[in-house]
PyMOL commands that place a pseudoatom at each C-alpha (Angstrom):
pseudoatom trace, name=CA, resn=UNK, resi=1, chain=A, elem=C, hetatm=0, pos=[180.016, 191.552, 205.841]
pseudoatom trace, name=CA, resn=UNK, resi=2, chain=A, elem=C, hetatm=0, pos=[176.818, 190.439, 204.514]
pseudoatom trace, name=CA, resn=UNK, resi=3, chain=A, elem=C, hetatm=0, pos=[178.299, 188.627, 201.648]
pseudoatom trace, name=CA, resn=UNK, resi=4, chain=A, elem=C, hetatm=0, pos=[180.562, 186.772, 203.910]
pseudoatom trace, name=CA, resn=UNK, resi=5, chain=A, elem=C, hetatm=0, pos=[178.049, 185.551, 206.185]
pseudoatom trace, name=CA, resn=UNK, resi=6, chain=A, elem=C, hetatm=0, pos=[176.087, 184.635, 202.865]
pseudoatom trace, name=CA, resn=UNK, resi=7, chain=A, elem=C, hetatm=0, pos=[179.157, 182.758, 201.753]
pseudoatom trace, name=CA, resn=UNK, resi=8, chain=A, elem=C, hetatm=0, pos=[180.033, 180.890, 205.093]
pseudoatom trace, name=CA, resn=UNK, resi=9, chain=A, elem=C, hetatm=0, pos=[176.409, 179.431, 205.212]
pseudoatom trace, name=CA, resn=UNK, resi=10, chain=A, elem=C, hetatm=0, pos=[176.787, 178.306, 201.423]
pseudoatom trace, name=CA, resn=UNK, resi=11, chain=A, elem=C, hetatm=0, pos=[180.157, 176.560, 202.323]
pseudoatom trace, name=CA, resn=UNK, resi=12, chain=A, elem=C, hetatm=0, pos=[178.430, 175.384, 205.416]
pseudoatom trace, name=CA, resn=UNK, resi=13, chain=A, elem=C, hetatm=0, pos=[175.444, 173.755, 203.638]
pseudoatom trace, name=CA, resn=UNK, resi=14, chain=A, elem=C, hetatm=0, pos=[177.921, 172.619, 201.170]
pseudoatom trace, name=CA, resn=UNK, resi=15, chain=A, elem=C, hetatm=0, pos=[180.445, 170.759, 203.659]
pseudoatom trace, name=CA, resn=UNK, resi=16, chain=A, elem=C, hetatm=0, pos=[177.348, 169.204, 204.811]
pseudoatom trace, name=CA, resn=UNK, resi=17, chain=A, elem=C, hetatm=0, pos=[176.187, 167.797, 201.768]
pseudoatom trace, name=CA, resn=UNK, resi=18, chain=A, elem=C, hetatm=0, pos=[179.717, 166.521, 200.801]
pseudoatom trace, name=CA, resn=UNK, resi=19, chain=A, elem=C, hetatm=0, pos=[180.188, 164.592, 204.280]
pseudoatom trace, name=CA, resn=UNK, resi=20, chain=A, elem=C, hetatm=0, pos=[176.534, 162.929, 203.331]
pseudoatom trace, name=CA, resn=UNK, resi=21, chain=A, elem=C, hetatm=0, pos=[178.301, 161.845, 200.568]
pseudoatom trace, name=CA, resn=UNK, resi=22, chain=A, elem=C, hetatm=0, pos=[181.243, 160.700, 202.410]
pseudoatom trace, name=CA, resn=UNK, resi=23, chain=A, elem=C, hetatm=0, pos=[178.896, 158.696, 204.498]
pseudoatom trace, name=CA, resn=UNK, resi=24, chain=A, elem=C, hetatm=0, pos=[176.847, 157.020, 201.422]
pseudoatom trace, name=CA, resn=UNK, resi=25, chain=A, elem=C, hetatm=0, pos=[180.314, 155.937, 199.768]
pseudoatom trace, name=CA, resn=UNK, resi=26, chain=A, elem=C, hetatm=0, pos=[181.916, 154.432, 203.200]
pseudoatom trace, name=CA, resn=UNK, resi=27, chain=A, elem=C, hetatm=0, pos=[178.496, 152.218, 203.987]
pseudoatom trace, name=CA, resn=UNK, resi=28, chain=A, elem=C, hetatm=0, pos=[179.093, 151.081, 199.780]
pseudoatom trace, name=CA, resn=UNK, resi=29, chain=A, elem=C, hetatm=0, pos=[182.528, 150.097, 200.358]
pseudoatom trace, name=CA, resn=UNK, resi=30, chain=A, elem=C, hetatm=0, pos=[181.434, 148.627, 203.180]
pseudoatom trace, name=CA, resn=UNK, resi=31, chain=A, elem=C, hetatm=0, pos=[178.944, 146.441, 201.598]
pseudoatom trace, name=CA, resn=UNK, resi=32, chain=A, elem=C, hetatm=0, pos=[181.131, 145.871, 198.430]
pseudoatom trace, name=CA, resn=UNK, resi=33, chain=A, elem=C, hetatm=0, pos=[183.694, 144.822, 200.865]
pseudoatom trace, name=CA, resn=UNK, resi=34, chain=A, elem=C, hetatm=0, pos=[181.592, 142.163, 203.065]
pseudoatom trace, name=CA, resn=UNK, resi=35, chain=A, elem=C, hetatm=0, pos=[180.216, 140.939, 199.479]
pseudoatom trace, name=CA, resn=UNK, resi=36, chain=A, elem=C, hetatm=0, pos=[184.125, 140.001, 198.248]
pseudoatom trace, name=CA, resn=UNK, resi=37, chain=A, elem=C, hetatm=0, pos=[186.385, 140.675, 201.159]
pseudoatom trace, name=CA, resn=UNK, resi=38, chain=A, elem=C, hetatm=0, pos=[189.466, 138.654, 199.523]
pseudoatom trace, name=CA, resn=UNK, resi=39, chain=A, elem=C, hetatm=0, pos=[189.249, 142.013, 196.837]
pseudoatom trace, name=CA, resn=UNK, resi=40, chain=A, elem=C, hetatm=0, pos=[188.210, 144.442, 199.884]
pseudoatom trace, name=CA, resn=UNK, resi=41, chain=A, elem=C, hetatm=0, pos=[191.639, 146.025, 200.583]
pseudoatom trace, name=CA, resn=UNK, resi=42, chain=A, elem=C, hetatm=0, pos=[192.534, 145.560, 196.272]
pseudoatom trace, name=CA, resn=UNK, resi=43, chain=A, elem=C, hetatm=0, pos=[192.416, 149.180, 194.662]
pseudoatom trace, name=CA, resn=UNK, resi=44, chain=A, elem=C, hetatm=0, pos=[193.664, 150.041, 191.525]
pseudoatom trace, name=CA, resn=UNK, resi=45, chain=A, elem=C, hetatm=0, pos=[195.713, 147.187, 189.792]
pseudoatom trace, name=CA, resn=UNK, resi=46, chain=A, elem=C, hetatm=0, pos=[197.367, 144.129, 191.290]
pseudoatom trace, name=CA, resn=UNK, resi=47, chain=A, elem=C, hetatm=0, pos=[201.316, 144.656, 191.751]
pseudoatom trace, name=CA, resn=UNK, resi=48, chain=A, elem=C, hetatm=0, pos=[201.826, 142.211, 193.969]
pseudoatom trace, name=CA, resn=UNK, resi=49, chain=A, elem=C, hetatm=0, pos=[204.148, 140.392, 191.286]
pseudoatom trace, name=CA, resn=UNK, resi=50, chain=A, elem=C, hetatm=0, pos=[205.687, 143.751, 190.414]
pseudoatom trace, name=CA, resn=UNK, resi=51, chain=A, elem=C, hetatm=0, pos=[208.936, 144.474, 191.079]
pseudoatom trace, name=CA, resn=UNK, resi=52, chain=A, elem=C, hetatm=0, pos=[210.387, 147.478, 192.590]
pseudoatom trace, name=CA, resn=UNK, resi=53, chain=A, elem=C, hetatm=0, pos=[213.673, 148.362, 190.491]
pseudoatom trace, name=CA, resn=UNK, resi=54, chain=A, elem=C, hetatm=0, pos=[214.879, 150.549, 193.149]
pseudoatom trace, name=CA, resn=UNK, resi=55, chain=A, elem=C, hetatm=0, pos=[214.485, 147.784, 195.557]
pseudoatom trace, name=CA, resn=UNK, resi=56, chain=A, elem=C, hetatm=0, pos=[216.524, 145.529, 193.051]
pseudoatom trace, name=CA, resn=UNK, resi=57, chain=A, elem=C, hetatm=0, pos=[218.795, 148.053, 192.854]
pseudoatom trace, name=CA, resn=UNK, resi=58, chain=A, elem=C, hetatm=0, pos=[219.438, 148.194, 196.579]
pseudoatom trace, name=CA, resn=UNK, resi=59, chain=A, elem=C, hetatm=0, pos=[219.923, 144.281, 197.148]
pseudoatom trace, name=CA, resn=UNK, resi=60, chain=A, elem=C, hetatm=0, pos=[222.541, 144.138, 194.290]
pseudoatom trace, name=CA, resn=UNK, resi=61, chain=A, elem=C, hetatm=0, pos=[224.573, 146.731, 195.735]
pseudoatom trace, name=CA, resn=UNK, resi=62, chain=A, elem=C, hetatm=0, pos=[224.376, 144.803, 199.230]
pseudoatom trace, name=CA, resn=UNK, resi=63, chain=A, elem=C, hetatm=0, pos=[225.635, 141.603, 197.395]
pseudoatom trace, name=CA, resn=UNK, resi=64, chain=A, elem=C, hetatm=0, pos=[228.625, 143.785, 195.394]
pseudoatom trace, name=CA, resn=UNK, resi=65, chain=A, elem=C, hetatm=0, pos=[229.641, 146.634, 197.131]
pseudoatom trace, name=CA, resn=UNK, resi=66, chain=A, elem=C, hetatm=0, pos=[231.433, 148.160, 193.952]
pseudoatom trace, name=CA, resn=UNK, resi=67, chain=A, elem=C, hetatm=0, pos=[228.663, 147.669, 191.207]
pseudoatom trace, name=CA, resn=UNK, resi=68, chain=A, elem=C, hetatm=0, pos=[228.631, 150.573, 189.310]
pseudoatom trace, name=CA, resn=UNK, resi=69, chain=A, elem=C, hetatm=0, pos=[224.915, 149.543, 188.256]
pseudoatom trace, name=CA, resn=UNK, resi=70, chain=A, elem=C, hetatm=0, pos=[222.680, 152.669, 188.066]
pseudoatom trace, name=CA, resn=UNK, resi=71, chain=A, elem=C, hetatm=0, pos=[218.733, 153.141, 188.854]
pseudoatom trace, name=CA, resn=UNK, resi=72, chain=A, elem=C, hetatm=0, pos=[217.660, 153.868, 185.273]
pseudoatom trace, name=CA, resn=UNK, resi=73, chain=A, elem=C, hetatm=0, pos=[220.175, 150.709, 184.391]
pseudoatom trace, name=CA, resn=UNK, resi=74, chain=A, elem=C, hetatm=0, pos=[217.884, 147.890, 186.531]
pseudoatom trace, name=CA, resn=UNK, resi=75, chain=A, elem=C, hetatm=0, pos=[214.739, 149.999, 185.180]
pseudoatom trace, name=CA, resn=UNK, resi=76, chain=A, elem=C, hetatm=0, pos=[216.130, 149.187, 181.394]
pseudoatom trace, name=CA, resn=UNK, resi=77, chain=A, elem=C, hetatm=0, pos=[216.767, 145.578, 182.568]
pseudoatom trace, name=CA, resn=UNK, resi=78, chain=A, elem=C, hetatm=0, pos=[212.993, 145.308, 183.888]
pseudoatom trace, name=CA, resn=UNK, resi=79, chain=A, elem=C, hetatm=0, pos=[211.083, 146.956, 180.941]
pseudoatom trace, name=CA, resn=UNK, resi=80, chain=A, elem=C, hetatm=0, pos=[213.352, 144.053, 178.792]
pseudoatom trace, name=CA, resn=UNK, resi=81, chain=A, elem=C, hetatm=0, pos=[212.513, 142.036, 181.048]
pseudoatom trace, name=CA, resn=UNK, resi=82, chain=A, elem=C, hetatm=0, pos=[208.328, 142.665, 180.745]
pseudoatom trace, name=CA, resn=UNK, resi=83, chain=A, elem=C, hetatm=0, pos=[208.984, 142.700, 176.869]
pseudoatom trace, name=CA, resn=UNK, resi=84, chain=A, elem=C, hetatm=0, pos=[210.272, 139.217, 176.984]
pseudoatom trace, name=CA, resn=UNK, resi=85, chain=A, elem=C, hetatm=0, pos=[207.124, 138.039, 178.487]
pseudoatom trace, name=CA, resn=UNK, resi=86, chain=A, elem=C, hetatm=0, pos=[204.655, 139.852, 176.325]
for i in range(1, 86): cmd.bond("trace and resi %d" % i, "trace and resi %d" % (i + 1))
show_as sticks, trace
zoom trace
């Protein structure tokens, strides 16, 4: 019982120490964030100008009911697609 009382204040000192932590990287965000706030909401890269091939997929089976296009066909058709530009 002693070792789980030992352990519990260990986790609780520990908990502690990580929402510190917490606290110190929310109040850098925030300042990153009022320093650039056009790039404030931006993590990771910019897909914006991606597109989605399953929603490609969906619209082209709105506009022709009996495609027999495939998921894996409109990814084949996008990775051409990003060749073509490189």
């Amino acid at each position: 019982m002693e070792e789980w009382d030992k352990e519990l204040d260990d986790l609780h000192v520990k908990n502690g120490d990580l929402n510190l932590r917490n606290q110190d990287l929310e109040c850098e965000l925030a300042k990153l964030a009022a320093i650039n706030p056009k790039k404030s909401g931006a993590i990771g890269p910019d897909l914006s100008n991606k597109v989605d091939a399953a929603e490609l997929l969906n619209q082209l089976k709105a506009r022709r009911k009996r495609s027999r296009v495939e998921l894996g066909d409109v990814e084949m058709i996008l990775e051409m697609l990003a060749e073509a530009d490189s």
